[in-house]
C-alpha positions as CSV (number, residue, x, y, z in Angstrom):
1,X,-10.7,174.8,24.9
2,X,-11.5,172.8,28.1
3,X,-12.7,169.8,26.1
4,X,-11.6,166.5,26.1
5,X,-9.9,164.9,22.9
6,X,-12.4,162.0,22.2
7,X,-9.4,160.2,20.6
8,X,-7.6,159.9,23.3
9,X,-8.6,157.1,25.9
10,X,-8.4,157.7,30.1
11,X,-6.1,156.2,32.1
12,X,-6.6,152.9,34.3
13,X,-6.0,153.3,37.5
14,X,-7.3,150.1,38.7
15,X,-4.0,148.5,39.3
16,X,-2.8,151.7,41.5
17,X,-5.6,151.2,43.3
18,X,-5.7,147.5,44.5
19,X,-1.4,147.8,45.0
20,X,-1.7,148.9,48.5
21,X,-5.3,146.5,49.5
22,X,-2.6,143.5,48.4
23,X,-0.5,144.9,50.5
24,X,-2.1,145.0,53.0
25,X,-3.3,141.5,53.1
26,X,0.2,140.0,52.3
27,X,1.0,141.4,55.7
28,X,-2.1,140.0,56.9
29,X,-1.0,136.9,56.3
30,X,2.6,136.9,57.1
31,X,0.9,138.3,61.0
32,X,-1.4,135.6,61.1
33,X,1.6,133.0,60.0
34,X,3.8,135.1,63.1
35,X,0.9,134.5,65.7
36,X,0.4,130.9,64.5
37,X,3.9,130.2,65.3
38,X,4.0,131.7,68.5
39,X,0.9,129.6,69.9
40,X,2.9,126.6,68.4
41,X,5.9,127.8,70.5
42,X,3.5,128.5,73.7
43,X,1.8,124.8,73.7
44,X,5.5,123.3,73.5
45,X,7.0,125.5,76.3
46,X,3.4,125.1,78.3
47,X,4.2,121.1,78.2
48,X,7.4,121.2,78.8
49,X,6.5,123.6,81.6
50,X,3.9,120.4,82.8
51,X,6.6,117.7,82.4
52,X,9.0,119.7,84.4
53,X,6.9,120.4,87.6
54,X,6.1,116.7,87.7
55,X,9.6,116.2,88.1
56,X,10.1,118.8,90.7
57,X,6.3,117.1,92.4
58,X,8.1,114.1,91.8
59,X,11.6,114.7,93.4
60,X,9.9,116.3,96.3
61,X,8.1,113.2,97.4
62,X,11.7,111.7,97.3
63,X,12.4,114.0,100.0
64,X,10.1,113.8,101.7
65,X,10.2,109.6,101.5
66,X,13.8,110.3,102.3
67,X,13.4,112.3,105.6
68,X,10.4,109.8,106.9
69,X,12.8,106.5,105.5
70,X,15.9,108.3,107.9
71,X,13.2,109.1,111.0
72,X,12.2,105.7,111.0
73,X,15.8,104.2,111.4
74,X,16.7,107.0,114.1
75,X,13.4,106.0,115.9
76,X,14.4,102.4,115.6
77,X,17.9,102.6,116.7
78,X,17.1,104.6,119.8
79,X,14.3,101.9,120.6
80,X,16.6,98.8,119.9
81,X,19.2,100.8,122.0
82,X,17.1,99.9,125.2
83,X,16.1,96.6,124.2
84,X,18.5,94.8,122.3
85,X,21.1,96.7,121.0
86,X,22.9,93.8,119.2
87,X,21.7,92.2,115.8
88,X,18.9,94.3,115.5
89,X,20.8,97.7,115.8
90,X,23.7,96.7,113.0
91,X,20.5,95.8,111.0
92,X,19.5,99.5,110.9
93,X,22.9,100.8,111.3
94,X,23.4,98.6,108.0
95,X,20.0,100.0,106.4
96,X,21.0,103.8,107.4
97,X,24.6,103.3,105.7
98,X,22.8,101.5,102.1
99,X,24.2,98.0,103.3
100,X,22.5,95.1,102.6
101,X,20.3,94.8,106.1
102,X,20.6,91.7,107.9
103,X,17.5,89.8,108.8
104,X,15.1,90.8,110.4
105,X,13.7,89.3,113.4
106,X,10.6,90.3,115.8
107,X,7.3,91.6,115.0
108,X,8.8,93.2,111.4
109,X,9.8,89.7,110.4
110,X,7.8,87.3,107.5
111,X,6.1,84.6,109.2
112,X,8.7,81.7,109.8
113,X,7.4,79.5,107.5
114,X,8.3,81.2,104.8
115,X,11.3,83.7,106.0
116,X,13.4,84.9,103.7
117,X,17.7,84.9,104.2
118,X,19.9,87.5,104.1
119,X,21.0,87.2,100.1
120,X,24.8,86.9,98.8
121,X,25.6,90.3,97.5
122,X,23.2,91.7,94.8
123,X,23.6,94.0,92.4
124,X,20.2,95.5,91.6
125,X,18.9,98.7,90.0
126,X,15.4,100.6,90.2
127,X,14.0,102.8,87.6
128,X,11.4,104.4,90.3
129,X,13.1,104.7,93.9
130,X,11.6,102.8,96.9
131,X,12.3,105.5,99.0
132,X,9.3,107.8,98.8
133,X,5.8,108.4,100.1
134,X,3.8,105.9,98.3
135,X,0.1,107.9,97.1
136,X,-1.1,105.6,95.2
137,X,-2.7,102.4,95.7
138,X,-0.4,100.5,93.8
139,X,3.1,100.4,92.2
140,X,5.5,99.2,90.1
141,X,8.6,98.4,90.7
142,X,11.0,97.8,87.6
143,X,14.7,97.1,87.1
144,X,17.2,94.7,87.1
145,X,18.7,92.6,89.5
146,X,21.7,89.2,89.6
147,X,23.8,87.9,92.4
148,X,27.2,88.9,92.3
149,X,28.5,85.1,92.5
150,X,26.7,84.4,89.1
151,X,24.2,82.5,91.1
152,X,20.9,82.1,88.5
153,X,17.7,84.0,89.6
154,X,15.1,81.3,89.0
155,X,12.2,83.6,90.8
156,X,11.5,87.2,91.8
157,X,9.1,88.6,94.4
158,X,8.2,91.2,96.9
159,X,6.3,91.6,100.1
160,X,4.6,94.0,101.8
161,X,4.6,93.2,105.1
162,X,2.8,89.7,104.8
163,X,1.5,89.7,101.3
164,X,3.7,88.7,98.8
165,X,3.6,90.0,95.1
166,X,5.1,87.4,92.7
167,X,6.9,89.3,89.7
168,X,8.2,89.1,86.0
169,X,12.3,88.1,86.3
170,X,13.9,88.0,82.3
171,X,13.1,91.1,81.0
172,X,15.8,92.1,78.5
173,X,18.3,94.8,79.5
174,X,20.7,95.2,76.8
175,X,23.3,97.7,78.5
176,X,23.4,95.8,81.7
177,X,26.1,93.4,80.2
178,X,27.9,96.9,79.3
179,X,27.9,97.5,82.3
180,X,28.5,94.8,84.7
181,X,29.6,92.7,82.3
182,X,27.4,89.3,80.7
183,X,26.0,86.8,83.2
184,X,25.8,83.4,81.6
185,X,23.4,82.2,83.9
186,X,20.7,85.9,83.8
187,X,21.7,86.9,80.5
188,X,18.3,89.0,80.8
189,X,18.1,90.3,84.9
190,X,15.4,92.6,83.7
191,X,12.4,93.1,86.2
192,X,8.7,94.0,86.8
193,X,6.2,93.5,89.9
194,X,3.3,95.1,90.9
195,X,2.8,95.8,94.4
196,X,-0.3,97.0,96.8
197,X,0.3,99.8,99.1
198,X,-2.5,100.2,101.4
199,X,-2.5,103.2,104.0
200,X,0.1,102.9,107.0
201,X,3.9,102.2,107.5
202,X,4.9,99.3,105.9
203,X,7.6,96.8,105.2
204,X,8.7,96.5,101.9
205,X,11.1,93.5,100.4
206,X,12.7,91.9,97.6
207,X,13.5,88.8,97.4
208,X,14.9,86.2,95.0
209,X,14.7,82.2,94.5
210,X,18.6,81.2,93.5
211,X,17.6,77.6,91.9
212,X,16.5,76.0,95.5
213,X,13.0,76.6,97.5
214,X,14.3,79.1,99.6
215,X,13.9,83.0,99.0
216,X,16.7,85.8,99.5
217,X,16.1,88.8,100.3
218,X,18.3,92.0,98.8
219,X,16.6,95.1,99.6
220,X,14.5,95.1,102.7
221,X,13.5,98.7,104.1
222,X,10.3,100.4,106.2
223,X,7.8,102.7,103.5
224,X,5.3,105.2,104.0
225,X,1.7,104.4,102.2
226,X,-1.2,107.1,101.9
227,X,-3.3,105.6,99.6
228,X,-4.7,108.2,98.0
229,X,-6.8,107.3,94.3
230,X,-7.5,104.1,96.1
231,X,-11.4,103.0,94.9
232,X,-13.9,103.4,97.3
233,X,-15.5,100.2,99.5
C-alpha cells in the first residue's frame, strides 16, 4: 500500500494551468483596445473643442467690430449735426440702417482724381465680415458681387483710405445663379482681394468698374486696424 502503480501515467495539468494566464491577457488586450479608443475619442473632442473656441474668439471680435463700427457712426452723426447736418448726415444715417451710403465728401473722401460714385444697387456677399477689429496685417476679403441692372463688372477693387488693392473678379460661384438667378453678363461674380490693414481707424471700400473708366463704389464703411503679427521694421 501507498505506492504508486507504475502502469499508470500522471495527469497533465499544464493546460489547467495556463487557462487563467490566457485569460488574463485576453482582457489585457481587450483594456488596452478600450483605452486606445478613448484617446481616439479625446483628440477628436479636444479638436473639435479648438475649432469651436475659434468660433466663439471669432464671433467675439464681431462684436466687438460691431459696437466700434456703431460708435463711430453715433460720433459722426452728432459731429455732422453741428456742422452740416445735410448729405453728410443721411450718409451715415444710410450706413447705420445697412443702405448703400452715399458719397462721401471731406477729409474721408478718395482724392478727386480718382473718386469713386455712388454704384446702382449691388447685390454682394462676404464670406468673412468687414465689420470686425482687423489683428492682422492683412486680409482677405472673398465673395461675390453683380449690379442688380445686369450691368457687367469689368474690374474689382478696394481701398483703404488712399491705397487701393486691385482684386480677382470671375471666380466661379455655382449656387449664386440658384439663388439670384443667372446673369448673362457675370455668369461667374465670384471674388478675391487682398488688402493691408495698418494700425488706426480706417476707411475701407469696394468698388467696381461697370465697362467705362469710372469706379463705383458698393460698400463703403469706417474699420478698426491693430496690426498685430505685423513684421517688425
Amino acid at each position: 500500500m501507498g505506492r504508486s502503480d507504475p502502469t499508470v501515467a500522471p495527469a497533465d495539468n499544464s493546460a489547467l494551468s495556463t487557462a487563467p494566464a490566457d485569460k488574463l491577457a485576453t482582457e489585457v488586450e481587450r483594456l488596452r483596445q478600450e483605452v486606445d479608443r478613448w484617446e481616439a475619442t479625446a483628440q477628436v473632442l479636444n479638436a473639435q473643442f479648438a475649432q469651436e473656441r475659434m468660433r466663439v474668439a471669432e464671433a467675439r471680435a464681431d462684436v466687438e467690430a460691431y459696437t466700434f463700427w456703431l460708435q463711430e457712426a453715433e460720433r459722426r452723426i452728432a459731429r455732422l449735426e453741428r456742422t452740416s447736418p445735410s448729405a453728410r448726415l443721411r450718409q451715415l444715417r444710410d450706413l447705420l440702417r445697412g443702405r448703400r451710403p452715399a458719397p462721401v465728401r471731406g477729409p474721408d473722401a478718395p482724392p478727386p482724381d480718382d473718386q469713386a460714385v455712388p454704384a446702382a444697387r449691388f447685390r454682394y456677399f462676404l464670406r468673412h465680415s468687414p465689420f470686425r477689429v482687423y489683428r492682422e496685417p492683412t486680409f482677405t476679403l472673398e465673395g461675390w458681387a453683380f449690379p442688380e441692372d445686369g450691368t457687367a463688372v469689368t474690374g474689382l477693387r478696394a481701398r483703404v483710405d488712399a491705397e487701393v488693392y486691385f482684386g480677382t473678379y470671375g471666380v466661379d460661384e455655382p449656387f449664386v445663379p440658384e439663388w439670384h438667378d443667372v446673369q448673362p453678363n457675370n455668369p461667374r461674380p465670384g471674388f478675391k482681394i487682398i488688402i493691408d490693414t495698418p494700425p488706426g481707424r480706417r476707411r475701407l471700400s469696394l468698388e467696381a468698374q461697370l465697362g467705362g473708366p469710372q469706379w463705383h463704389a458698393f460698400l463703403t464703411l469706417p474699420i478698426r486696424c491693430l496690426g498685430l503679427g505685423s513684421p517688425a521694421a
